[in-house]
N, C-alpha and C positions, 0 to 999 in steps of 0.2 A: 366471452360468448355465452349465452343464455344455455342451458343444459334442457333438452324436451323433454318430459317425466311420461306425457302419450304415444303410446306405441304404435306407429305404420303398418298396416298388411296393404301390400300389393300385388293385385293377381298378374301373372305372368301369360303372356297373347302374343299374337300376331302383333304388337303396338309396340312392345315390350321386350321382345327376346334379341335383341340384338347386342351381343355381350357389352361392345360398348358404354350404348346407352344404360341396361341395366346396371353397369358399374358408376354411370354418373347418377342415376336411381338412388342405388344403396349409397351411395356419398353424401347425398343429400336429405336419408334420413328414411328410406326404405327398413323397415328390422325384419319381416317376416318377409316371404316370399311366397303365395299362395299357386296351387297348381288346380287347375278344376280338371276333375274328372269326369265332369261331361262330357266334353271336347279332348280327339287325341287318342292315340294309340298307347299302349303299356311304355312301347320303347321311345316315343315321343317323351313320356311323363319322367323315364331314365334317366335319355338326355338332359332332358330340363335343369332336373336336378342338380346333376353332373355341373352342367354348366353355369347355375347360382352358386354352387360349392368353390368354382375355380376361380366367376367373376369377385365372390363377397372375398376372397383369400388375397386376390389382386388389391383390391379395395382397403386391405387390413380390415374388415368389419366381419363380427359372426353372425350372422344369420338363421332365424328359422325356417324351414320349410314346412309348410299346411299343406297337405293332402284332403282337399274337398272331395266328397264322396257323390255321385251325383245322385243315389237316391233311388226311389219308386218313379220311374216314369208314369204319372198320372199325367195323359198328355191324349189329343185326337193323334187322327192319321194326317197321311197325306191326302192331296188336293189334287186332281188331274192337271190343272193349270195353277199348283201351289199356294193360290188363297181366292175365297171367296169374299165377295160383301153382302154382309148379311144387315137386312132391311127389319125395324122396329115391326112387331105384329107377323113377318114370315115364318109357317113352321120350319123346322128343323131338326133332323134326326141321329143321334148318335146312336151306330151301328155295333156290338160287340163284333157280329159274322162278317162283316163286310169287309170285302179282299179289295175291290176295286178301289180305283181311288176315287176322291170325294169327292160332290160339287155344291149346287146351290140350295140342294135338299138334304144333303144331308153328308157323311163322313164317318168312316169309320174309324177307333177306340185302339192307342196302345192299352188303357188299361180294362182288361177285358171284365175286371169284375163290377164296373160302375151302373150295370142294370140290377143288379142284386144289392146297391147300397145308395138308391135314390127312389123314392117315390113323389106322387103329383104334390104339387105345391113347394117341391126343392127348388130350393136357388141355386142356380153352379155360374161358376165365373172363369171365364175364358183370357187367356192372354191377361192374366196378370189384374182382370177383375176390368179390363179396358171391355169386353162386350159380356151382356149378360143376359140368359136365356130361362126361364122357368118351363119344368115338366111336367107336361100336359097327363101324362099316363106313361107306363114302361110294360108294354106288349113282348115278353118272351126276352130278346136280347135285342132289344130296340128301344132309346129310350128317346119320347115323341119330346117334343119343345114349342115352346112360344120365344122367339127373340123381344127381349123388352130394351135393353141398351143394342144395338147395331155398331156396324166398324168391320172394318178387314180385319180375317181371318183368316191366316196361313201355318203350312203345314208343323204340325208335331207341338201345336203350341198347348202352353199347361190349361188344366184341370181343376181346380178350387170347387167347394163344395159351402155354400156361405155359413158359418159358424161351425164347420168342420164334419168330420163323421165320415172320412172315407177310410178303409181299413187297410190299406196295402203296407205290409212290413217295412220297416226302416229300412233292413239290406237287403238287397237282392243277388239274386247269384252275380252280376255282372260286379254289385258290391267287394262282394266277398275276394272273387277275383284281383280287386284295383288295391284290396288292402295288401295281397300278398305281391302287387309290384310297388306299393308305396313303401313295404317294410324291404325289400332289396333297395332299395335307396336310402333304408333308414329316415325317412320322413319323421321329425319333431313331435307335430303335430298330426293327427288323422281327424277331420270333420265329420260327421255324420250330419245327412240329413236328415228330416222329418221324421225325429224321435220322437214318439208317444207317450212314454216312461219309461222309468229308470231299467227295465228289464232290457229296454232296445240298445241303451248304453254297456249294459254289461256284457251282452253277448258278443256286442261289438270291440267291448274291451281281451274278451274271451280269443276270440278271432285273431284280431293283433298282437296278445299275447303268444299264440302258434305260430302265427306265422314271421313273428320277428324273433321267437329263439333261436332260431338257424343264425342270426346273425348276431346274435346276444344284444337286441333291441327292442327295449319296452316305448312305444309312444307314450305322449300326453293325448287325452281325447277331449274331443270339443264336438258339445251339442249343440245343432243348430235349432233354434226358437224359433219354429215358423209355420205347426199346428195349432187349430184353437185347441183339441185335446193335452195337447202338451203344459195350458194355463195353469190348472188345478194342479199337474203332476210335476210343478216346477220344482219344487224343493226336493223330490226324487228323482226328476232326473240329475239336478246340479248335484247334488251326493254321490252321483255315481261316475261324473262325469271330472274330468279336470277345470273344465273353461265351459262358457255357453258362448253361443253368439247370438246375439238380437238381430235375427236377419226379417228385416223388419218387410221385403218384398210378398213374401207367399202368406205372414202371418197377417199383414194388413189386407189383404185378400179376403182371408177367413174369417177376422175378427172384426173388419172394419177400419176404414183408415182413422178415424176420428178416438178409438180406444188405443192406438199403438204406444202414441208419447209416453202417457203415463203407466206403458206396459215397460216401454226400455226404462223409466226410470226406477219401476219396483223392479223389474231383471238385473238391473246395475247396483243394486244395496243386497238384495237377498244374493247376488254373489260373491261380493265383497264381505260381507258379516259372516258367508259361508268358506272363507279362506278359498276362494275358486278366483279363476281370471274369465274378463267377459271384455267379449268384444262388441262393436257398435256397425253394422252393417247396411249398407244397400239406400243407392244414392245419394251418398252423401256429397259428392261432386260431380254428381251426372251433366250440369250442363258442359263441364268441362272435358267431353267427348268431345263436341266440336267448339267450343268456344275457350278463349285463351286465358279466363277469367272465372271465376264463381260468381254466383248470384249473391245478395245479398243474405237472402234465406238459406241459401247452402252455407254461406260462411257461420250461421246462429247456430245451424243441426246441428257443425262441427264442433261448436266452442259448450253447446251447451249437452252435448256426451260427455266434453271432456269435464265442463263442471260437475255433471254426475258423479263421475268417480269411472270412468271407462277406463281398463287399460288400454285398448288400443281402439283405431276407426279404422274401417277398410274399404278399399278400395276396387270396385269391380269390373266395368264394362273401361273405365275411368282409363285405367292403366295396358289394360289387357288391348282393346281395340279402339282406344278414342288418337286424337290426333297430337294429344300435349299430353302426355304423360309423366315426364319430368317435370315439367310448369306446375303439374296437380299436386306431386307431394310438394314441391316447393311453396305451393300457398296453403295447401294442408299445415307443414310443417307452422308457418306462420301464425296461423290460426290456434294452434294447442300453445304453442307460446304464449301468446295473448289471452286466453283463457286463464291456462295455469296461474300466468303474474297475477289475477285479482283474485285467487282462491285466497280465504285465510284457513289459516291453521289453526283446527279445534282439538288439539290432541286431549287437553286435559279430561273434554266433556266425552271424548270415545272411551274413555276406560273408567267415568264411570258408570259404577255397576256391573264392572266385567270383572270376570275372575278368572286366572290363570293355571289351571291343573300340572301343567306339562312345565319342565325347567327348560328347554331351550325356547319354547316361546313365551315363557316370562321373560328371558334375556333380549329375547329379540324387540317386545316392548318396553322394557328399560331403555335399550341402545337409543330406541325414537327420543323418547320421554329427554334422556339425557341430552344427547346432541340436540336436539329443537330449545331447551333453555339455555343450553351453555353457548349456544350460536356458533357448532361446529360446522366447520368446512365440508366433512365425510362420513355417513357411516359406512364402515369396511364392514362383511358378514363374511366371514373363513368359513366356506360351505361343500358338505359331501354332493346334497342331493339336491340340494335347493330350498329348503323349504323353510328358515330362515330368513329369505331372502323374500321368501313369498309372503310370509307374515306379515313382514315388516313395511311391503309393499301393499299392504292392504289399506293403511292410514295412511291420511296426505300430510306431506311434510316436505318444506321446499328446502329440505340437506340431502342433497343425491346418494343413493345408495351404491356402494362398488360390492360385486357380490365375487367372491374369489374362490375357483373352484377348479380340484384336479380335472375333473370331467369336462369333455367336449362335450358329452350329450347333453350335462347340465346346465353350460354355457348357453348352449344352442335354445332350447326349453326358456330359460331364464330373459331369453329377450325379446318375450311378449310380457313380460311385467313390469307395470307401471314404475316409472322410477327407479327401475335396477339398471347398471350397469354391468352386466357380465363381463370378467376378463379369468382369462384362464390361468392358472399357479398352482403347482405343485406343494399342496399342502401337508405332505408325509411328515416331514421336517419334525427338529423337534422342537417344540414352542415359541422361543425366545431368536430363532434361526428364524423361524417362518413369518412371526411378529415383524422383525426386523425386515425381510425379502418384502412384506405387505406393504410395510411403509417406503420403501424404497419403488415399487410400484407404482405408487402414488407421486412418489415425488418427480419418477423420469416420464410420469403422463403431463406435471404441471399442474395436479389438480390440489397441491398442498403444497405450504412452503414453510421456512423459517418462521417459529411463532406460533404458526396453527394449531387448533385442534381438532382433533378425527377423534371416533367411537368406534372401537374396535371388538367384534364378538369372536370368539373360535370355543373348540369344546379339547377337553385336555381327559384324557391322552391323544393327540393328535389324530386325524384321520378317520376315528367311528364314526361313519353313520348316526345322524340323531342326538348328540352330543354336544351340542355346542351350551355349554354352561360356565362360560368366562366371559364380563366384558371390562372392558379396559378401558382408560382415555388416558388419550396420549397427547401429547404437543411437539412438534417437530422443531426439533434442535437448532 
């Protein structure tokens, strides 16, 4: 059977939470399991969790959990009769004061500061850039409009400002809250939305730091790409950040649908050259909410993330509320296959010109170099924290990496990166013990036999942190 090197994120819904199905889900090739924190109460987000931790154990598969953060609500109000249609050339008013609720004139503002960060001749875009209204003037906390695109318009729907420039903080109090019920779960992953720069990532790193030492848990963080402010500031946020995601819904709002492609594909190298994981976001099998199939276009988006170099694609409205949820990874699934098989392997021309500072990740780019010409079966990475594993996941290469590691949290962490296989093993051992238990791993998975060779890295004296400075090839007896 074909080995998948692209990583699954699927969001967990009303579509989805049925342990069951969830368990036929991750069987079939779910790795991450996303929670939004839009939608859902704290003790809702618990359970959740609870219940991906007991389904993926039934499953035998480890699993990560992403904690989506939901962000600045830049959003209208409600509607008296919860949406209006709003007609090409009719004015329209968005209200900061306004308590009532809205109608044909006009609607009032969860975010209260958008008459102080718009003047005449802005463009803002509505529901996702589907209706679009220019500002006439902004009288006090009233900000007057022209509709130039029309379309229904219902309640609490987003806010876009076209080429960006609204100011509202990454987290909000309701943020800060959701991280300290994500870190009682010990959540993997925490997402932030609508980072700015790298400041927004650190405080948020800051935050999760607090609030997961009660439980002695540090997340991984992942910034989501989806301000135009965020363009220029990419390479400090990704520095600050573990992962990004190319969530390509809010930023193609802001920037334009027509500039995003070539936005995921500079996001997908400058994260990879930067040792970070990035994921690839927001419909990528949208029609497959209600249809039992992808479009032909949806099958391209998928295959051509994964030629980029994406560790993972994910999955949103898809899984969480559409009607074929399992149907969708299972042609997901398909599709990263089919991509992957026609990648070739450029290892030689990735290193040059690259220089090595550190000893364990020169080892970790030997281990590739080696296995890819010797035409081994495995490379094995005996790893504390992961980061070995993460290295070496950075270049394509079709020898599946096994990443073998004491840690549950670094198993967990490790199975959003491309082409790693996490499995968990007691590395304390002492060298030629633990050598020997890695290969015997391998061989009661089936993934090595009589004959083979594997590329094996570990750091001696067993067990430090940072350390891995032996590699070895081996051939199985």
């Amino acid at each position: 059977m074909a080995l998948r090197a692209t990583k699954i994120v699927a969001t967990l819904g009303p579509a989805s939470s049925d342990p069951a199905l969830l368990e036929e889900m991750i069987r079939a090739g779910v790795n991450v399991v996303r929670l939004n924190f839009s939608h859902g109460t704290a003790q809702d987000h618990i359970d959740r969790a609870a219940m991906v931790r007991t389904v993926a154990q039934r499953a035998g598969r480890e699993v990560a959990i992403m904690a989506d953060l939901q962000g600045p609500k830049i959003r209208v109000g409600k509607f008296a009769e919860g949406k209006v249609n709003l007609e090409v050339g009719q004015s329209f008013v968005l209200d900061a004061l306004r308590t009532e609720p809205g109608d044909i004139h006009g609607v009032g503002l969860d975010y209260k500061a958008l008459p102080r960060e718009v003047k005449a001749g802005d463009v803002l875009l509505l529901n996702d850039g589907l209706i679009v209204i220019t500002v006439d003037k902004v009288v006090g906390e009233q900000v007057h409009t022209t509709v130039t695109l029309g379309g229904v318009l219902s309640n609490n729907k987003g806010i876009n400002k076209k080429g960006g420039g609204l100011t509202a903080p990454a987290l909000t109090a309701k943020d800060m809250e959701d991280i300290r019920t994500a870190m009682a779960f010990q959540a993997d992953y925490v997402a932030v939305s609508f980072p700015k720069s790298g400041t927004d990532m650190e405080m948020a790193r800051q935050l999760c730091n607090v609030a997961g030492a009660e439980f002695n848990h540090i997340p991984a963080l992942i910034a989501k790409i989806e301000r135009a402010e965020a363009i220029p500031k990419l390479e400090e946020i990704l520095r600050a950040s573990d992962a990004i995601m190319v969530a390509r819904g809010d930023l193609a709002v802001e920037v334009g649908n027509a500039a995003v492609p070539a936005l995921q594909k500079r996001m997908i190298k400058m994260a990879r050259d930067l040792d970070k994981v990035v994921i690839t976001a927001t419909q990528m099998m949208e029609s497959m909410i209600t249809n039992p199939v992808p479009t032909r276009a949806e099958v391209s988006d998928v295959a051509n993330a994964v030629l980029d170099g994406t560790d993972a694609v994910m999955l949103s409205a898809e899984t969480a509320a559409g009607k074929y949820p399992l149907e969708t990874i299972k042609e997901m699934v398909q599709i990263c296959l089919a991509a992957e098989e026609s990648q070739q392997v450029k290892l030689d021309a990735d290193f040059i010109g690259k220089t090595f500072s550190r000893i364990d990740q020169s080892i970790a780019m030997g281990s590739l170099f080696t296995a890819h010409h010797m035409g081994a079966k495995a490379i094995v990475a005996m790893t504390d924290s992961g980061s070995t594993a993460l290295w070496m996941s950075r270049h394509l290469i079709h020898v599946p990496i096994y990443a073998l590691t004491p840690r549950l949290s670094s198993q967990r962490r490790m199975a959003l990166y491309r082409n790693v296989r996490p499995l968990l093993m007691d590395t304390s051992s002492n060298r030629d013990s633990a050598l020997l238990e890695a290969e015997n791993h391998l061989k009661k998975r089936g993934i090595v036999q009589g004959g083979d060779v594997y590329v094996i890295t570990c750091g001696e004296p067993m067990g430090a942190p940072g350390g891995t400075n032996m590699l070895k090839i081996c051939r199985v007896a």
